[in-house]
C-alpha positions as CSV (number, residue, x, y, z in Angstrom):
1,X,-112.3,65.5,3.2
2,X,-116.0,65.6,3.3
3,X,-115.7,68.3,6.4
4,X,-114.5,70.5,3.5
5,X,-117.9,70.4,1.8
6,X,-120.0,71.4,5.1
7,X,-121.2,74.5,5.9
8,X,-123.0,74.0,9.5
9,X,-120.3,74.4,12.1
10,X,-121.1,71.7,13.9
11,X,-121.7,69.5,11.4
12,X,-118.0,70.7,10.7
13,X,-116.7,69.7,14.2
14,X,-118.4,66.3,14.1
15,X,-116.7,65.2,11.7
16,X,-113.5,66.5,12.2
17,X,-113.4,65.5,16.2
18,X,-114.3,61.7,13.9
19,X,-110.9,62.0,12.0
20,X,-109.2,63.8,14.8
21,X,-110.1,60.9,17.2
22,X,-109.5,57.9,14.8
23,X,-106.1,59.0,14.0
24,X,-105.0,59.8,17.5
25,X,-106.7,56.1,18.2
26,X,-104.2,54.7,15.5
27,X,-101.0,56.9,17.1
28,X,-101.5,55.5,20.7
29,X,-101.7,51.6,19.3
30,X,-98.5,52.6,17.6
31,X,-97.2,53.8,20.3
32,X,-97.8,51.3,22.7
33,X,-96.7,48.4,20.3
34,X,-93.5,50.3,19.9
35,X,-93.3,50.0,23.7
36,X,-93.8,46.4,24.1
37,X,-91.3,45.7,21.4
38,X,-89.0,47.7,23.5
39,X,-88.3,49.7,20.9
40,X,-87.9,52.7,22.7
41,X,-85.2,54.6,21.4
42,X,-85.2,56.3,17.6
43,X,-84.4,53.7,14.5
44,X,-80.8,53.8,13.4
45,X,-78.8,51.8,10.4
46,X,-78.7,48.9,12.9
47,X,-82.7,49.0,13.5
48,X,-84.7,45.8,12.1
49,X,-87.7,47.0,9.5
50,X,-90.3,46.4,12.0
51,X,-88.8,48.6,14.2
52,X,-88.3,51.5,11.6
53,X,-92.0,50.9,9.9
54,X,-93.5,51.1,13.7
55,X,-91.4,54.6,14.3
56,X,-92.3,55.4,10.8
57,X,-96.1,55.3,11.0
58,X,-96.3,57.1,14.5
59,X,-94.5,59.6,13.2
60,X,-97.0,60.1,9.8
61,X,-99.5,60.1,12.5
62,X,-99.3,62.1,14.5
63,X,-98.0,64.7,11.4
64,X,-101.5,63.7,9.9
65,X,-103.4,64.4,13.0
66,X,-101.8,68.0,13.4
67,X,-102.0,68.9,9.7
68,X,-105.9,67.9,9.6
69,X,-106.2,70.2,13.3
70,X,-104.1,73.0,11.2
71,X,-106.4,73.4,8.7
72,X,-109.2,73.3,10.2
73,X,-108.5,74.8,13.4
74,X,-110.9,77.9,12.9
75,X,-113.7,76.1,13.0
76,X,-112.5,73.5,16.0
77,X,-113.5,74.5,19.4
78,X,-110.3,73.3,21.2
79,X,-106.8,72.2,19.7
80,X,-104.2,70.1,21.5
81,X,-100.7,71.1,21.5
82,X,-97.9,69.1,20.0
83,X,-96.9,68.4,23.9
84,X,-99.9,67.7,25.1
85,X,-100.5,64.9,23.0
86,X,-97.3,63.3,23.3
87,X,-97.5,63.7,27.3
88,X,-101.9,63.1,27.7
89,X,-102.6,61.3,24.7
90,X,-99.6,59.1,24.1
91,X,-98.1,59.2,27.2
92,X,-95.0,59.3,26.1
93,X,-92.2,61.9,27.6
94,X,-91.3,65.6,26.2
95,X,-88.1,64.3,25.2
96,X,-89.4,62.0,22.3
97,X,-90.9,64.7,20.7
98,X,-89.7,64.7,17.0
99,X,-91.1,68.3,15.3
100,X,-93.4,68.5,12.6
101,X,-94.2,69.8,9.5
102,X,-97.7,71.1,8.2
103,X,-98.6,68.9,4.8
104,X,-101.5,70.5,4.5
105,X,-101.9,74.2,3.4
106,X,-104.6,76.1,5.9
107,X,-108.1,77.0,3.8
108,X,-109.3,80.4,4.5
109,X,-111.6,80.6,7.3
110,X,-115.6,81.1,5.9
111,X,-117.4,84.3,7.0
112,X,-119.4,81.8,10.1
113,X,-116.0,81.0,11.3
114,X,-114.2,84.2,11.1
115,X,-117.5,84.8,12.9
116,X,-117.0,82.5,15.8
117,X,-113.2,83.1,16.6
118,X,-113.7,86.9,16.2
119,X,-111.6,88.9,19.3
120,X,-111.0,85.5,21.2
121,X,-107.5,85.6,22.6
122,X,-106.3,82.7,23.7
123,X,-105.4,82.1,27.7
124,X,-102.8,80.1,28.7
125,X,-102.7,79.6,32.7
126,X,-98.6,78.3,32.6
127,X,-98.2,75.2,34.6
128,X,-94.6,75.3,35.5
129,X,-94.0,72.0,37.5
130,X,-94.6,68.2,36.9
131,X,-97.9,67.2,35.3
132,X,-97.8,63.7,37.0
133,X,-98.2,65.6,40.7
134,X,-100.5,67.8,39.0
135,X,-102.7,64.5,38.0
136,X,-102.5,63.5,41.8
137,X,-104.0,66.6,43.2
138,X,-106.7,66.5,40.5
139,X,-108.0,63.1,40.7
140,X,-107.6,63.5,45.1
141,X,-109.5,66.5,44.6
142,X,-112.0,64.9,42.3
143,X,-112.2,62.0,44.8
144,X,-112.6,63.6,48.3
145,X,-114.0,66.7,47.6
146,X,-116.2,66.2,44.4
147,X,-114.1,69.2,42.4
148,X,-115.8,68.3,39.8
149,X,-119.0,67.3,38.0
150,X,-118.4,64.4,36.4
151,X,-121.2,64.3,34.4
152,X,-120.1,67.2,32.1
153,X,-115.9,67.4,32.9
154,X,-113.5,64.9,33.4
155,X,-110.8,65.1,35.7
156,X,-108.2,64.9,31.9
157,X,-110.5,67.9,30.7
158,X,-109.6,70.1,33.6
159,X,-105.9,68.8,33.4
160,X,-105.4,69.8,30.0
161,X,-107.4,73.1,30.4
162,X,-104.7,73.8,33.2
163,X,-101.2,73.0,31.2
164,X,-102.6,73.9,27.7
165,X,-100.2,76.0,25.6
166,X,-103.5,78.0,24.7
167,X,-107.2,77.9,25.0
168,X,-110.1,80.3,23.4
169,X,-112.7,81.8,25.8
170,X,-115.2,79.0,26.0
171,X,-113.6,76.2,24.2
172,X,-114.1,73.8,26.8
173,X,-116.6,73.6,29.8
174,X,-115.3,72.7,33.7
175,X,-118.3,72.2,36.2
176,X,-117.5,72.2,39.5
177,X,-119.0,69.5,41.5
178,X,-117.9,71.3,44.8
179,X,-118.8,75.2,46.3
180,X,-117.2,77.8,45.0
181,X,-115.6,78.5,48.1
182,X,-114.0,75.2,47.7
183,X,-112.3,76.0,44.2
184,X,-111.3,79.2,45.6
185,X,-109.4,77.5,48.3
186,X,-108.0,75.4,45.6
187,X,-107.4,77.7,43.1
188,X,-105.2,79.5,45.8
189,X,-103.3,76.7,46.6
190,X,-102.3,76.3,42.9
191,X,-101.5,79.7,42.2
192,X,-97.8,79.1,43.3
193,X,-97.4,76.3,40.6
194,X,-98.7,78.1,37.9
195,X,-97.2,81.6,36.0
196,X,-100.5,83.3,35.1
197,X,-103.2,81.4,37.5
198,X,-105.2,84.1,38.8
199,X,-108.6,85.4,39.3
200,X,-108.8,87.4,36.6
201,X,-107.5,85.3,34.0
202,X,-110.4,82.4,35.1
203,X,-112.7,84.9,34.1
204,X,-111.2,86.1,31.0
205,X,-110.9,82.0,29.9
206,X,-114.7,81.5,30.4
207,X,-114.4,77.9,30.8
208,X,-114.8,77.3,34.6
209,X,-118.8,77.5,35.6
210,X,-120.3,76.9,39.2
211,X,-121.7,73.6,40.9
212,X,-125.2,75.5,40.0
213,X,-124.1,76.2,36.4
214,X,-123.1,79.8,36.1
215,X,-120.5,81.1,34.4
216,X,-117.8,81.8,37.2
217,X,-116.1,85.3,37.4
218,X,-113.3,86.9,39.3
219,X,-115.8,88.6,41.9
220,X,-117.5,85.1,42.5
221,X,-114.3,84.0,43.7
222,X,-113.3,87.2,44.8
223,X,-116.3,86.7,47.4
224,X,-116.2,83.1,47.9
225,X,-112.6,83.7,49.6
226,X,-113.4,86.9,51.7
227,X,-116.8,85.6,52.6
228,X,-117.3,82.0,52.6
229,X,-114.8,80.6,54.4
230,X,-114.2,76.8,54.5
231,X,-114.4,74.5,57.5
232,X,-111.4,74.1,59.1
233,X,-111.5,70.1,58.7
234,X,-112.4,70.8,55.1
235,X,-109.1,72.7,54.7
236,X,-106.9,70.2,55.9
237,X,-108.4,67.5,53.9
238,X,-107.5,70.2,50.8
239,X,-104.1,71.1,52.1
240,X,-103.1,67.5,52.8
241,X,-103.9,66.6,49.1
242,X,-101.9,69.8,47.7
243,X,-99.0,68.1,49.3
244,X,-98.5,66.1,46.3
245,X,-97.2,69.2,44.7
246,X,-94.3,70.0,46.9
């Protein structure tokens, strides 16, 4: 792989977001032919050979897509999990999941990269409920109260920030599009629906920046919510779009 041969980082990362996206490209037309053929259920010894070749090359896939992110995952700035990519990616359910195997050993990382990942520990904020409700509130959010910007981050991005198995410090960047005293509010709301969603661990996952472009930190919000207070009309627009989650 001529990624192999680099030594620029992001000369690195170009290329292998390239591979990364052209096989995942690949896995979802699989994937979605397999679904108009109604072939929605494993191949057995009854199965026709269409039906067993289709199930056959999603599988090598998506194994080839994870065994090119496993070896060079030192030097990637974000890595999907095996369940996010059935779920976002493929959107296919948890339960047709099949487990893989690596088929390609892991290279030593070089110096730069050992460099780059050096004391990053991975955050992982533990959504706990349905991701489909969790895609409502987003997107309403988006909608009515500009959450985001959505010239830098997608409403997807800040999804699969939120119920990502784990995420280095600064892997990805979320822009609000709203005040901070707006994702505060938010952030509140969410907390119940999450297992480690708190101030703290926003900070520690230096992802999430302002509407002005600053890196956001537990005392920002901190201050936003004792300080800043939101309209009350404001609030019930945000409350009435959280009821999607109950």
């Amino acid at each position: 792989m001529k990624a192999a041969s680099l030594t620029e980082l992001v000369d690195i990362q170009y290329q292998i977001n390239k591979v990364l996206n052209s096989i995942k490209v690949l896995a979802k037309q699989t994937a979605a032919e397999l679904i108009e053929r109604d072939f929605t259920t494993d191949p057995n010894e009854q199965s026709n050979h269409l039906h067993f070749a289709l199930h056959y090359l999603k599988h090598s896939l998506i194994q080839l897509y994870f065994s090119v992110q496993h070896s060079f995952e030192n030097s990637l700035q974000h890595t999907t999990s095996l369940e996010d990519f059935y779920v976002l990616d493929l959107e296919l359910p948890l339960s047709s999941i099949q487990q893989l195997e690596y088929i390609v050993q892991q290279e030593p990382a070089s110096k730069q990269n050992e460099e780059y990942t050096e004391s990053q520990e991975a955050i992982c904020f533990g959504y706990k409920d349905d991701i489909e409700k969790l895609k409502t509130v987003v997107n309403q959010l988006c909608y009515q109260i500009e959450l985001l910007n959505d010239d830098v981050t997608s409403a997807d991005e800040l999804i699969k920030a939120l119920i990502a198995k784990s995420i280095l410090p600064g892997a990805v960047k979320i822009q609000l599009g709203c005040e901070t005293k707006h994702f505060r509010y938010c952030i509140d709301k969410f907390m119940p629906y999450f297992n480690s969603l708190s101030l703290a661990n926003i900070e520690k996952s230096k992802i999430f920046y302002s509407k002005k472009d600053t890196l956001i930190t537990a005392n920002n919000l901190s201050a936003s919510g004792s300080k800043n207070k939101i309209e009350p009309k404001e609030k019930a627009t945000i409350d009435k779009i959280f009821k999607h989650l109950q």
